[in-house]
C-alpha positions as CSV (number, residue, x, y, z in Angstrom):
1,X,2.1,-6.1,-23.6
2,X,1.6,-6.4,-27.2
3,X,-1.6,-8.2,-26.5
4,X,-2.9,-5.0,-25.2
5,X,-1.4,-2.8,-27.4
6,X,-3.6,-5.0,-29.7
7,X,-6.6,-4.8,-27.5
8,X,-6.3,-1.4,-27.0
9,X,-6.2,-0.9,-31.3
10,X,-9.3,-2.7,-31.4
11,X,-11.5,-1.2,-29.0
12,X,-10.4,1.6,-31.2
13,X,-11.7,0.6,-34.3
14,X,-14.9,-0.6,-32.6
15,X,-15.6,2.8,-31.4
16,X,-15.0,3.9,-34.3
17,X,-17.2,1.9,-35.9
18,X,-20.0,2.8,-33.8
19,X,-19.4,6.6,-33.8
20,X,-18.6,6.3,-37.6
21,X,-16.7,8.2,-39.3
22,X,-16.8,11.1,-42.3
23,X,-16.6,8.0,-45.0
24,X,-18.8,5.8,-43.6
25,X,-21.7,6.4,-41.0
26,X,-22.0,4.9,-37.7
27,X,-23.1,1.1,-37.8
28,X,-26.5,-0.1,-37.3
29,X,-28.0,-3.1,-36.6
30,X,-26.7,-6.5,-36.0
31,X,-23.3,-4.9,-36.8
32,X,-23.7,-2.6,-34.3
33,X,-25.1,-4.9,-31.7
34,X,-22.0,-7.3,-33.0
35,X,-19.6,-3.9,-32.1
36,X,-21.5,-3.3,-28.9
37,X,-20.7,-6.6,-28.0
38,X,-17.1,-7.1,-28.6
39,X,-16.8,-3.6,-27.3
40,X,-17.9,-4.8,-23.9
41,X,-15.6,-7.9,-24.1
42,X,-12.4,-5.7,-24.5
43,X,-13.6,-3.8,-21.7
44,X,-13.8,-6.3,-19.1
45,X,-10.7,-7.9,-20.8
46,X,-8.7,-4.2,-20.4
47,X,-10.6,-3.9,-16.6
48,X,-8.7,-7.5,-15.9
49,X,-5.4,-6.5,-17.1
50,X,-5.6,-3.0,-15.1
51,X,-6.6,-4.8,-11.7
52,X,-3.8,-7.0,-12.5
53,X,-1.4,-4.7,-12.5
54,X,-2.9,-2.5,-9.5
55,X,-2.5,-6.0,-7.7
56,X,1.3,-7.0,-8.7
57,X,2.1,-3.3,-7.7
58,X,0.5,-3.7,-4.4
59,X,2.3,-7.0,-3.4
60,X,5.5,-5.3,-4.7
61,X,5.2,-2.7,-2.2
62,X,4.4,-5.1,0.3
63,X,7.3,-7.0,-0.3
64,X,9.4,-4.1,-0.1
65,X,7.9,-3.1,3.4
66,X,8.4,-6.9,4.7
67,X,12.1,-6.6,3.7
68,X,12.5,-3.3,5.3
69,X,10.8,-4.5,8.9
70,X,12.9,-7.6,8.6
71,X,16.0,-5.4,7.9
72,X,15.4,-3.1,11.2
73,X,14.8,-6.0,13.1
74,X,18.4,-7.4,11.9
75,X,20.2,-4.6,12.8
76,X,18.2,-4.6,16.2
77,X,19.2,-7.9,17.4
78,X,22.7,-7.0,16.4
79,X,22.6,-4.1,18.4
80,X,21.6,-6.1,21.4
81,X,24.0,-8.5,20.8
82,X,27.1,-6.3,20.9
83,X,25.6,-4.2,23.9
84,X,25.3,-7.8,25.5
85,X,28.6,-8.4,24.3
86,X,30.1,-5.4,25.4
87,X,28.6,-6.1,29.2
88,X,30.2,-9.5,29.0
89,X,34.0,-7.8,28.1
90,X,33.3,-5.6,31.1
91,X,32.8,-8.6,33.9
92,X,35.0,-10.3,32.8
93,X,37.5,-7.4,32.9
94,X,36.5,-6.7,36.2
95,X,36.2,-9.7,37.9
């Protein structure tokens, strides 16, 4: 996390720097293409880390629907275990 708090600080300042500010004009030239640049990097970088998390929160809820079916199934077979059980009381009661 702080790696993105720091990525986050520095596509700041980049935009910044490109926008410029009351002090100091916007950049111009090879700093600008230099800001341009790095400002595309932390893009794709900040893209990667947003997919990522899209991704982990998608197999989270995943898991948590396997467990559930798996869960209902469980308490299914039980069910027709004790019916089945029950049955087999009954003959054996009555016979």
């Amino acid at each position: 996390m702080a790696q993105c708090k720091a990525t986050l600080e520095r596509r700041r300042k980049r935009e910044a720097q490109l926008k410029g500010t009351r002090a100091r004009g916007p950049a111009g030239g090879r700093r600008r293409k230099q800001a341009e640049a790095e400002l595309e990097e932390i893009e794709h970088f900040l893209a990667g880390f947003e997919s990522g998390l899209m991704r982990r929160d998608q197999n989270k809820r995943a898991r948590a629907r396997e467990r559930r079916r798996r869960s209902l199934e469980r308490l299914e077979a039980a069910r027709a275990a004790m019916t089945q059980r029950k049955d087999m009381q009954a003959e054996c009661q009555t016979g």
